[in-house]
N, C-alpha and C positions, 0 to 999 in steps of 0.2 A: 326466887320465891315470889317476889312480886309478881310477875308475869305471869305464876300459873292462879296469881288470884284476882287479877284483871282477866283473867279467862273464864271464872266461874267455876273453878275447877271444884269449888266446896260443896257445888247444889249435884254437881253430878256423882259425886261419892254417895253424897248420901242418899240420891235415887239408888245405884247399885248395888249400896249395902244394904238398903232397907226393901230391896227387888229380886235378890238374888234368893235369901231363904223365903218370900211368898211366892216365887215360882219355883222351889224344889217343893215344898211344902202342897202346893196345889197338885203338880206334876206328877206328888207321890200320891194323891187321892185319887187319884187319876178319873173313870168314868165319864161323868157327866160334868160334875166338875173342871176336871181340865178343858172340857169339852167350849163350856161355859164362860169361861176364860180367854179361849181362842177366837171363839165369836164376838169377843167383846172387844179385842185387839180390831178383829176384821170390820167392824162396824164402824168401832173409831177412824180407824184408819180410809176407808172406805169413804167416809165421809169428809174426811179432812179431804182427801183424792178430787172428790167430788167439788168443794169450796174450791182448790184450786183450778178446778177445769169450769168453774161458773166465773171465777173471774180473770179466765181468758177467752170469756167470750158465747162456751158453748154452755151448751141445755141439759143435760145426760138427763135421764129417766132414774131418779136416784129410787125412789120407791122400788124399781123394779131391779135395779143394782142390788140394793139391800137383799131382797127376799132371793134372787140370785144365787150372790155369795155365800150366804147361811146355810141355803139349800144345798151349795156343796160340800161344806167341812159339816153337817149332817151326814151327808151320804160317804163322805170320808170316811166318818166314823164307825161306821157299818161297812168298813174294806172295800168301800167305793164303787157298790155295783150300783148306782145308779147316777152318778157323777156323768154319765153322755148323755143321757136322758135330759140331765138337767142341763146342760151347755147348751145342746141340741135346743130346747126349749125355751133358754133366756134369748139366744140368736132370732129366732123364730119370734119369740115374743115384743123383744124390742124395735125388730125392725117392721112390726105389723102395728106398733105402736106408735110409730112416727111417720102414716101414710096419716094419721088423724091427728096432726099436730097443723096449725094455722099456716106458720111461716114456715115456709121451704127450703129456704136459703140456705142453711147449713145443716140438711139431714143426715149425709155421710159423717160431718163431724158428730154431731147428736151422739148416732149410733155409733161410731167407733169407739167415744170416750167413753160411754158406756158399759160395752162391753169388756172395754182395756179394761178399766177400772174393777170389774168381777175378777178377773183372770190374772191380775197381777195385782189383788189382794186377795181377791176370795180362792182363788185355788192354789196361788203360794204360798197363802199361808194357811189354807187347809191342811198342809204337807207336814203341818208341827202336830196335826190331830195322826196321822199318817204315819209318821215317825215313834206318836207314845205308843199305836198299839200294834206298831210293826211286830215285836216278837211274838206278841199275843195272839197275834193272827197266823203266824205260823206255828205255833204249839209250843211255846217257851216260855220261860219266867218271866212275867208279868214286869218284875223290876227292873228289868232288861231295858222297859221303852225308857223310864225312868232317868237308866243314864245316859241314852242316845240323846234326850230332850234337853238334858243338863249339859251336857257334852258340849252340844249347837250351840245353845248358850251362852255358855263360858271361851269356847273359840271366838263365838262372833264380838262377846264382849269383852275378849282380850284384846281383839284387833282394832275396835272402834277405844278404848283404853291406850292402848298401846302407841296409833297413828294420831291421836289425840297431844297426847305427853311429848312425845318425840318430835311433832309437827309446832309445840308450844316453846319446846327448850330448843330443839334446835334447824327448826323450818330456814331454808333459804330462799330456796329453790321452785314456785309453783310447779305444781302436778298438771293440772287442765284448769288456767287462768280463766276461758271462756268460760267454765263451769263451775268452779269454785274455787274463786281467787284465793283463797285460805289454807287451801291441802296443799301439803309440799308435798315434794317427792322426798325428804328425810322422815315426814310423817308413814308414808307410805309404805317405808322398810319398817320404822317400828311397828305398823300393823303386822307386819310381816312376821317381823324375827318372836314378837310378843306372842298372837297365832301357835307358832311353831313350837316354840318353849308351853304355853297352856298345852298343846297335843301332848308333848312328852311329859309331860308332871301328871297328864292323864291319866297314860297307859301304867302309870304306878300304882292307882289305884280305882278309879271310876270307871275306865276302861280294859277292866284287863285282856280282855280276848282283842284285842291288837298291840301288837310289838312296840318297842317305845321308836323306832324308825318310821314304822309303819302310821301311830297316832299324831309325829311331829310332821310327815309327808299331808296328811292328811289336814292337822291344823295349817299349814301353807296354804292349801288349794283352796282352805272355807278363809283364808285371809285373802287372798287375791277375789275371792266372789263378795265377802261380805264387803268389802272396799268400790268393788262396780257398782252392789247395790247402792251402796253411799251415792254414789259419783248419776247412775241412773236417778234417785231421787231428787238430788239437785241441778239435777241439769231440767226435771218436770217444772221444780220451784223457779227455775230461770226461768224459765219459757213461760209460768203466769206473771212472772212480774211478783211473786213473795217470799219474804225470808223464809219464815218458817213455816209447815204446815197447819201451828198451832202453837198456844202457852200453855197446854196443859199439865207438861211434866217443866217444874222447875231446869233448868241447868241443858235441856234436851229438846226441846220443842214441844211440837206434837209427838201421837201415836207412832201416826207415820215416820216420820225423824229418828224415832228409838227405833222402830222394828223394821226399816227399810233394808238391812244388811241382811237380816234373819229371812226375809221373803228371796233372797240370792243361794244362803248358806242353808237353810231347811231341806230345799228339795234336793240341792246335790249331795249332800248328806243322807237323805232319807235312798234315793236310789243307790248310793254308792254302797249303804250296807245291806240295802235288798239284792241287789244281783253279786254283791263281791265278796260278805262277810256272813252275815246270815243266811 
């Protein structure tokens, strides 16, 4: 017991419990609301992105990041016909924007982090606006997107739960030392077997239109992505030299730190029931 309260394991419950019913609650209002929500994830996040790539050195064009990102979980939401327009156009704009910057010396870097920073927050996590009004957009019950979004959710934070606990009680073994000295590989399976078990308690009831085989194969595959995005997010925090992306959620870091698994597990979710279920 000690151990999981030298871990902090009390501030992250009660983010969870007190996170879980404002995002069914939101989820179910859906609209613009949801909408509202997402952009506010992308912004935060977006920006923590940003502090960490200012203090490794480079410049990004955050103003032009911002208005970027927004602009596409907008056109997301509108079943994303204008989502090349706007890529097309941040690309274009950014790099026209750093031929009028003073110092030269690191413009490829400028512009890369920039651009990374849109497209690995603003259009992954576009894919959770993408995911609520998937069925809506093809002519289906509205409550449908409801439990897709819940679904993600509850996989991703089973797994980030799961590798959490198992990595606290009974870690030996580092996963990827170079990258995050702290993930075991016993963590790794409890993401895993945890994952897989949310899938099937699923298919009992939030999911019915998949088999409970079918929702626990599927909580596997969003454990193994939600786990890289971990491992992807800290390996960026290595490379600026900081723990966390932020304080602002007790128990959890930053934005980014909570929702880095979700920008992994969203879109493989969102395509997998676009082309294979829906």
């Amino acid at each position: 017991m000690r151990r999981f309260l030298n871990a902090d394991i009390l501030p992250r419950v009660a983010v969870i419990v007190l996170g879980i019913p404002c995002l069914y609650f939101i989820t179910l209002r859906g609209g613009l609301f949801f909408l509202i929500l997402v952009d506010l994830i992308i912004l935060l996040g977006l920006r923590e992105f940003y502090v960490l790539m200012r203090a490794k050195g480079y410049q990004p064009f955050e103003a032009l990041g911002y208005f970027c990102a927004l602009a596409i979980s907008w056109y997301a939401w509108r079943e994303g016909v204008g989502v090349p327009l706007i890529v097309t156009g941040s690309l274009l704009l950014i790099m026209v924007r750093e031929i009028f910057r003073r110092d030269m010396t690191n413009s490829l870097a400028h512009i890369a982090v920039t651009i990374f920073g849109i497209m690995y927050i603003g259009w992954m996590g576009s894919h959770l606006v993408m995911l609520r009004e998937l069925p809506a957009a093809l002519g289906l019950d509205d409550r449908m997107g409801v439990q897709l979004v819940f679904f993600a959710a509850l996989l991703t934070w089973a797994t980030d739960t799961g590798a959490y606990l198992f990595g606290v009680a009974f870690g030996r073994h580092p996963l990827i030392p170079r990258i995050s000295p702290k993930k075991t590989v016993e963590g790794a399976i409890g993401g895993l077997l945890a994952a897989g078990l949310c899938g099937w308690l699923c298919a009992k009831g939030l999911t019915p239109f998949l088999t409970p085989l079918a929702a626990t194969v599927v909580g596997l595959i969003v454990g193994v992505m939600a786990q890289l995005g971990d491992l992807v997010e800290s390996m960026i925090k290595r490379d600026a030299g900081i723990k966390d992306s932020a304080e602002l959620i007790p128990g959890h870091g930053g934005v980014l730190d909570r929702f880095d698994s979700m920008l992994f597990t969203v879109p493989v979710l969102y395509y997998y029931f676009r082309f294979f279920i829906i």
